[in-house]
C-alpha positions as CSV (number, residue, x, y, z in Angstrom):
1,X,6.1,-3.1,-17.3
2,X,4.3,-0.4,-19.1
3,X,1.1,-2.2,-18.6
4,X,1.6,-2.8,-15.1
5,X,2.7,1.4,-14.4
6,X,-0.8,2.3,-16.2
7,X,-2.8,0.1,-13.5
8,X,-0.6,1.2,-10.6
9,X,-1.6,5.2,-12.1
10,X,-5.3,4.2,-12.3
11,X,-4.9,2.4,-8.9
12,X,-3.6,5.6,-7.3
13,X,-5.8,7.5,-9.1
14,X,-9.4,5.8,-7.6
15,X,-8.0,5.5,-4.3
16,X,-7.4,9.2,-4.1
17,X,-11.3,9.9,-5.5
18,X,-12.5,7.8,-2.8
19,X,-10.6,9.1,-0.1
20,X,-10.2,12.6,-1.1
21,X,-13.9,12.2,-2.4
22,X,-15.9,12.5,1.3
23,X,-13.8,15.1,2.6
24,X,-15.0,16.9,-0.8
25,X,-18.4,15.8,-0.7
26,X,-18.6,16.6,3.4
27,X,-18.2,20.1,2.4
28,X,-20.4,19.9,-1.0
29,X,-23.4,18.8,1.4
30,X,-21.7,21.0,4.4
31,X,-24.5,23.6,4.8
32,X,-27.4,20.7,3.1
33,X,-27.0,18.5,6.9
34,X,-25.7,20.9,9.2
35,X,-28.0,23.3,10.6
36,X,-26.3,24.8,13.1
37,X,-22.7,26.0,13.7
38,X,-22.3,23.1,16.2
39,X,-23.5,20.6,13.4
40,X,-21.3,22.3,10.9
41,X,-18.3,21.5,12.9
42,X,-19.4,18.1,13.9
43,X,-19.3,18.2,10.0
44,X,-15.6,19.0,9.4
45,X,-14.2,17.0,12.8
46,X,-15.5,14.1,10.5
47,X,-13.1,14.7,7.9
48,X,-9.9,16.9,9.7
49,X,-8.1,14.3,10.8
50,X,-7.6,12.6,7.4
51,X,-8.6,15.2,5.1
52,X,-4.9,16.3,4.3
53,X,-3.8,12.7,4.1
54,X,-5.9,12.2,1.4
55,X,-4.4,14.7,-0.5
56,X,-1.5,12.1,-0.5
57,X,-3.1,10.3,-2.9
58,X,-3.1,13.1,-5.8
59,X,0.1,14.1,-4.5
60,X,1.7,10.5,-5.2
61,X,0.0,9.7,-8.1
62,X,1.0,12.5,-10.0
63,X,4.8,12.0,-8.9
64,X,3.7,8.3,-10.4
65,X,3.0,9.6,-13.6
66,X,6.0,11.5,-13.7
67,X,7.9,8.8,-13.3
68,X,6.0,6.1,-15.3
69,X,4.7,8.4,-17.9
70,X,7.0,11.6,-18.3
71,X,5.5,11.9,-22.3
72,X,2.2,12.3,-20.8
73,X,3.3,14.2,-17.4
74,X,4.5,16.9,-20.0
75,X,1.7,17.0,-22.1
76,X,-1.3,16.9,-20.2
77,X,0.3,19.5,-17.6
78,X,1.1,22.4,-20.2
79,X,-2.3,21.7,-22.0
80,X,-4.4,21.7,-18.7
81,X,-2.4,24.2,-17.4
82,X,-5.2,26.6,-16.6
83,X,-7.5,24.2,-15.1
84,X,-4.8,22.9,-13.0
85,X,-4.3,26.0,-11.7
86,X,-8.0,26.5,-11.1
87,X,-7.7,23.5,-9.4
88,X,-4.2,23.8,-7.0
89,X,-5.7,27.6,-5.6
90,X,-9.3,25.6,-5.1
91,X,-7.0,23.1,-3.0
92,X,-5.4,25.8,-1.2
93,X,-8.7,27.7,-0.4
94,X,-10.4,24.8,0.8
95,X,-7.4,24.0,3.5
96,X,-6.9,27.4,4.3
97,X,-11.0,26.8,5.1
98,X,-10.6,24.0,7.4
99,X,-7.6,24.9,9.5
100,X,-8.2,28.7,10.0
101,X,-11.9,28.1,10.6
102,X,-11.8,27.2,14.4
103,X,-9.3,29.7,15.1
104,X,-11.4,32.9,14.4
105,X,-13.0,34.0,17.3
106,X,-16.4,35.9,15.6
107,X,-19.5,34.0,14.5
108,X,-18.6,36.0,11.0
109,X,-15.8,34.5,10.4
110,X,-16.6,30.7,11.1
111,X,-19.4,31.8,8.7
112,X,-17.0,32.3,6.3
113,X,-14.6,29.7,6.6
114,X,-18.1,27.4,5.9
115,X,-18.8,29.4,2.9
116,X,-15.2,28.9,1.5
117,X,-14.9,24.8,2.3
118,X,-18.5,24.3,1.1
119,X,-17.3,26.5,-2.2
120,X,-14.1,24.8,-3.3
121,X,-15.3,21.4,-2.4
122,X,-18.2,22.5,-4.9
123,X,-16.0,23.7,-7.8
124,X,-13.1,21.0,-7.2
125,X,-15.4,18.1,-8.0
126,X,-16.8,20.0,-10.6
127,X,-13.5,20.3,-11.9
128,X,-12.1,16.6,-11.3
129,X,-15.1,15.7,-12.8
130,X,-14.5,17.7,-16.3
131,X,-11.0,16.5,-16.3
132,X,-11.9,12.8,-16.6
133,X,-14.4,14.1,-19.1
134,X,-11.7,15.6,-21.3
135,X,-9.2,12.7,-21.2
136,X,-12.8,10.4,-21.9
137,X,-13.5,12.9,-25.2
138,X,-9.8,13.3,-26.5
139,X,-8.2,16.7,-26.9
140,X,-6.3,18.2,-30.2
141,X,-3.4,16.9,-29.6
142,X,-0.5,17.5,-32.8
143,X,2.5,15.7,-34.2
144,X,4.4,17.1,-31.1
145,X,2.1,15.4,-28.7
146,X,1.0,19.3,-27.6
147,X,-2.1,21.0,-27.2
148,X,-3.7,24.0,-26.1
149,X,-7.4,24.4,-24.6
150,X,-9.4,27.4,-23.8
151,X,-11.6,27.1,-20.9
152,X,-14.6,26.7,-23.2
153,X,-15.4,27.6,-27.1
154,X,-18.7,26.6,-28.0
155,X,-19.3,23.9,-26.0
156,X,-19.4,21.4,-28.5
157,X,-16.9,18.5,-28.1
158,X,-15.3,18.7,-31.8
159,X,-12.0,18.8,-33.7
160,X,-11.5,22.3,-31.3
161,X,-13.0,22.5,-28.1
162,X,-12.5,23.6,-24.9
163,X,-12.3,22.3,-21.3
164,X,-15.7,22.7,-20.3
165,X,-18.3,21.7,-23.4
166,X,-21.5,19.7,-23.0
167,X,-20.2,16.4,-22.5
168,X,-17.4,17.6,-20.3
169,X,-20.4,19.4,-17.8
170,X,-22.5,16.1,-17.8
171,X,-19.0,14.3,-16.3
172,X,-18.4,17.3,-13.8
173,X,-22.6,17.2,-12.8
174,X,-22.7,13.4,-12.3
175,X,-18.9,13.5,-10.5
176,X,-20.8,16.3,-8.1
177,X,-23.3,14.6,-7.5
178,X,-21.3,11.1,-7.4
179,X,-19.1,13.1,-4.1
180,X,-22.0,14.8,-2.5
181,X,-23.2,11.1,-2.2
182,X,-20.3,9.5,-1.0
183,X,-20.2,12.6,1.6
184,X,-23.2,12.5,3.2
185,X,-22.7,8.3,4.1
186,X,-19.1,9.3,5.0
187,X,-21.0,11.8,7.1
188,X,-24.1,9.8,8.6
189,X,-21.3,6.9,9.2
190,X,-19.1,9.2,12.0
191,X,-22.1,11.5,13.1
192,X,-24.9,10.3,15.2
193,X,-28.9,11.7,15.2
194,X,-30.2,14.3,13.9
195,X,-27.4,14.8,11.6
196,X,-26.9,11.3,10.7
197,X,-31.0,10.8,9.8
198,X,-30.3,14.1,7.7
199,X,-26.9,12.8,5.8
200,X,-28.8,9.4,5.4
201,X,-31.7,11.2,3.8
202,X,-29.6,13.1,2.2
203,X,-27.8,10.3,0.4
204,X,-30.8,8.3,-0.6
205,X,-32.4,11.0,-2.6
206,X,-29.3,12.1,-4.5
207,X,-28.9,8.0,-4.8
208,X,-32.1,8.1,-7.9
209,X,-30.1,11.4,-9.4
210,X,-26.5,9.0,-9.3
211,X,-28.0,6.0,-11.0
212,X,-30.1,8.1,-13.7
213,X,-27.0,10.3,-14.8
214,X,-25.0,7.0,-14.7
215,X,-27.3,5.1,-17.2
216,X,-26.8,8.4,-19.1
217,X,-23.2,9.2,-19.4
218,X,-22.8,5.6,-19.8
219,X,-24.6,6.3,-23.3
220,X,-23.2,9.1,-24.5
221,X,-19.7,8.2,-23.8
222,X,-19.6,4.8,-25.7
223,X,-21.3,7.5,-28.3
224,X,-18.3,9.8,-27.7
225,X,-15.5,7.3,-27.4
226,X,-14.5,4.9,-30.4
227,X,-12.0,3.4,-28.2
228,X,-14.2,2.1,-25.1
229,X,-16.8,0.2,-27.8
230,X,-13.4,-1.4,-29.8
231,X,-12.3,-2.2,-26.1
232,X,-15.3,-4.1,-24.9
233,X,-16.3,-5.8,-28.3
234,X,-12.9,-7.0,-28.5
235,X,-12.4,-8.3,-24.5
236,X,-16.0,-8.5,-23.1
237,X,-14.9,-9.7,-19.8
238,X,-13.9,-5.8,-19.5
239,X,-18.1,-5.6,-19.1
240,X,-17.2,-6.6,-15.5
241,X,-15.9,-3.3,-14.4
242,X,-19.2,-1.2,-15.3
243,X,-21.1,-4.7,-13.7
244,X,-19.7,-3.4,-10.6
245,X,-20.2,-0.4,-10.7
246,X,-24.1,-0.9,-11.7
247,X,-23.9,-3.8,-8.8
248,X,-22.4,-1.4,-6.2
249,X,-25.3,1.0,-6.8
250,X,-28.0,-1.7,-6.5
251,X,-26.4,-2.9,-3.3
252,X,-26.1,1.2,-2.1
253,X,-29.8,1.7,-2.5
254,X,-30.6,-2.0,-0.5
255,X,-27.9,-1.0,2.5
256,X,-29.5,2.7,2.8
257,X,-33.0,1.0,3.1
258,X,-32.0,-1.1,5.8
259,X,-29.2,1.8,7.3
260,X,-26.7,0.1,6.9
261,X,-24.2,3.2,7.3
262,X,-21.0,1.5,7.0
263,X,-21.7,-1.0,4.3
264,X,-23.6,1.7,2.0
265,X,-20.3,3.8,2.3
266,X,-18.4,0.8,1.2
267,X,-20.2,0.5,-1.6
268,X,-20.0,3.9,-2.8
269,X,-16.4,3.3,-2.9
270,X,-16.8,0.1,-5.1
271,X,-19.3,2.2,-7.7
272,X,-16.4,4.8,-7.7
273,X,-14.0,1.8,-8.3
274,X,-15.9,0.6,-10.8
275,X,-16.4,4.2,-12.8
276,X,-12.8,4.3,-12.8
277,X,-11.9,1.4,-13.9
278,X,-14.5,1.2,-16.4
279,X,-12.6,4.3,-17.7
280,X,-9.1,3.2,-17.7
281,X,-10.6,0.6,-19.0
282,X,-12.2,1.9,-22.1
283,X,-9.3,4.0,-22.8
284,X,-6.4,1.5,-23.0
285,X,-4.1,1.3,-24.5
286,X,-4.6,5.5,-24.8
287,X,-3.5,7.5,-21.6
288,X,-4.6,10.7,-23.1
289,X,-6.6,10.6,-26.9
290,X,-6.6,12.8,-29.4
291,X,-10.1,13.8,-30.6
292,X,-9.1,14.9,-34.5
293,X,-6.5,12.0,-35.3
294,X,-6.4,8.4,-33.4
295,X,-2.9,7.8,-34.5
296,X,-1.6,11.5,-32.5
297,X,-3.4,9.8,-29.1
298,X,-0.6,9.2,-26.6
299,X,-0.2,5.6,-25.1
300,X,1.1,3.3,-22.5
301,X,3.9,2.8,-25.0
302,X,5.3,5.8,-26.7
303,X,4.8,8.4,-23.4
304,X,6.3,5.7,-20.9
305,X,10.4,6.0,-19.5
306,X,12.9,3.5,-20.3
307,X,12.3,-0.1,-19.4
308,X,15.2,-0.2,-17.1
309,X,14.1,2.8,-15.0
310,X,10.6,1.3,-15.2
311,X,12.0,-1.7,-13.4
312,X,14.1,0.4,-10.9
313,X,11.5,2.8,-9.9
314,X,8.8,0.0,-8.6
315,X,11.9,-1.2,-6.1
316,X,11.0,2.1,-5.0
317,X,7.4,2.6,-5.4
318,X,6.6,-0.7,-3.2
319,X,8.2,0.2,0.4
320,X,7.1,3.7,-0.2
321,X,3.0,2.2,-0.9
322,X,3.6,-0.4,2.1
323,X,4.9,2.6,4.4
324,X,1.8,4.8,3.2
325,X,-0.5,2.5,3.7
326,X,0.7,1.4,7.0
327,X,0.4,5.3,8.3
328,X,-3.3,5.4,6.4
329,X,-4.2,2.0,8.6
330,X,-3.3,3.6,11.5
331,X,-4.9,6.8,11.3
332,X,-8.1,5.4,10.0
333,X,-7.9,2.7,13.0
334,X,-7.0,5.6,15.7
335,X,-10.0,8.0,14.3
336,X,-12.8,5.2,13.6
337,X,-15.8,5.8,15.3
338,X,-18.6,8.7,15.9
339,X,-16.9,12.0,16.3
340,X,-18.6,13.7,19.4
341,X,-18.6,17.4,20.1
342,X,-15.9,18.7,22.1
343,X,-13.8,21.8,22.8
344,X,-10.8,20.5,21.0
345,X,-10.1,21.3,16.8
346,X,-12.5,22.2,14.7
């Protein structure tokens, strides 16, 4: 059961990224593809009917993990207290953004609401990004499974470091870059020309950027984490998960050349996919490592509940996921199509 709770986490866990991801990148790229006011709201009608349903996704995963995982739930959120902080006020400015924008009646303050979703969905993918990188690196965890981190030290990733440090930027840089990508085909799928050329465009040159930093971190992270090169020497058919990942991208580039909208979008999501699961992965049977002592690392076994309530909970957990993702089929079945420019919300 353990097993199965750490997949259904990681499951959770990459569907949010995905969906929550082109929202976020829509309003990383927000000013880079929309010139003009009217493409800037062309822009955020892609994303507002969903946006807040995506949030879902975080929302249920980390009620998951509470569940699943209370050992871990209690660790990781009193050790990443500050960032998650950072984090839940970045949320709140960027829906506050969104929802308020089309309701103020001067050219100032639409300007503003621009500035404010373009600048949270910045920093939260920054952010998302440097938390993966710290539960990739380990963190200094003790006997108590506890730990404290600064926001940074000396930005080296040793025995005492801190939330941001030089491995923990190159995850938040490539996961930037990663959901700027995703939103710009998320935006040249709904939008049609000029803005669609311009997201296309858009999309294709941060595409070289992607698969350089990928090739990258890739290397310094089977240089950073033991775990992930004991993992794949030991099962190599775990290989397959950064296959698809590297395939995805391959098969990104091909779609874009031939624009390809919805099938390039598709297979950002599987690259994401594949990140992800490359991660969980490489991390198994870890749920959060310690970066001084391999024995303090918390696990699938010794931060999961009781077997019984692990059995009793997925009676639970699998109405609730056929329910949400009969609303989610719905929505994304009402909404498909170009968005068009009209007079009502945003």
């Amino acid at each position: 059961m353990e097993i199965l709770w750490f997949c259904l986490v990681a499951l959770m866990l990459a569907v949010y990224v995905i969906l929550d991801g082109f929202d976020l990148g829509a309003g990383i790229v927000h000013f880079l593809v929309g010139r003009t006011a009217e493409e800037r709201r062309l822009v955020l009608r892609t994303v507002g009917p969903v946006w807040d349903g995506n949030e879902v996704w975080l929302l249920a995963a980390g009620g998951t993990l509470y569940c699943a995982f209370p050992g871990l739930y209690a660790s990781s959120f009193s050790g990443f207290y500050l960032p998650l902080m950072m984090v839940l006020w970045l949320l709140i400015l960027r829906g506050l953004s969104i929802e308020f924008r089309n309701h103020a009646h001067s050219a100032m303050g639409r300007q503003l609401g621009d500035v404010v979703f373009a600048f949270a969905s910045t920093l939260l993918a920054v952010f998302l990004g440097a938390a993966l990188g710290n539960v990739m690196r380990g963190v200094p965890l003790d006997h108590s499974g506890s730990f404290f981190l600064p926001l940074w030290t000396d930005f080296q990733p040793g025995a005492q470091p801190g939330i941001l440090d030089w491995y923990t930027v190159l995850v938040g840089v490539l996961a930037l870059a990663t959901l700027a990508q995703h939103g710009a085909l998320w935006v040249a799928l709904k939008t049609e020309a000029p803005l669609e050329d311009r997201a296309r465009r858009l999309a294709g040159l941060l595409w070289y950027f992607v698969a350089g930093w990928t090739l990258l971190l890739a290397h310094v992270t089977l240089r950073i984490q033991p775990q992930l090169r004991a993992n794949l020497a030991a099962h190599p058919w775990g290989y397959a998960f950064p296959g698809l990942a590297l395939a995805a991208l391959v098969a990104l580039r091909c779609f874009l050349a031939f624009r390809k909208s919805r099938l390039a979008f598709l297979s950002s999501c599987a690259y994401i996919a594949g990140m992800l699961s490359s991660a969980a992965f490489g991390l198994f049977p870890y749920v959060l490592p310690s970066n001084s002592d391999p024995r303090l690392g918390l696990t699938v076994w010794n931060t999961a509940a009781a077997s019984h309530g692990l059995r009793v909970a997925l009676t639970w957990w699998i109405p609730g996921m056929i329910l949400v993702m009969g609303y989610f089929l719905f929505v994304y079945r009402h909404f498909a199509g170009k968005v068009q420019a009209g007079n009502d919300g945003y």
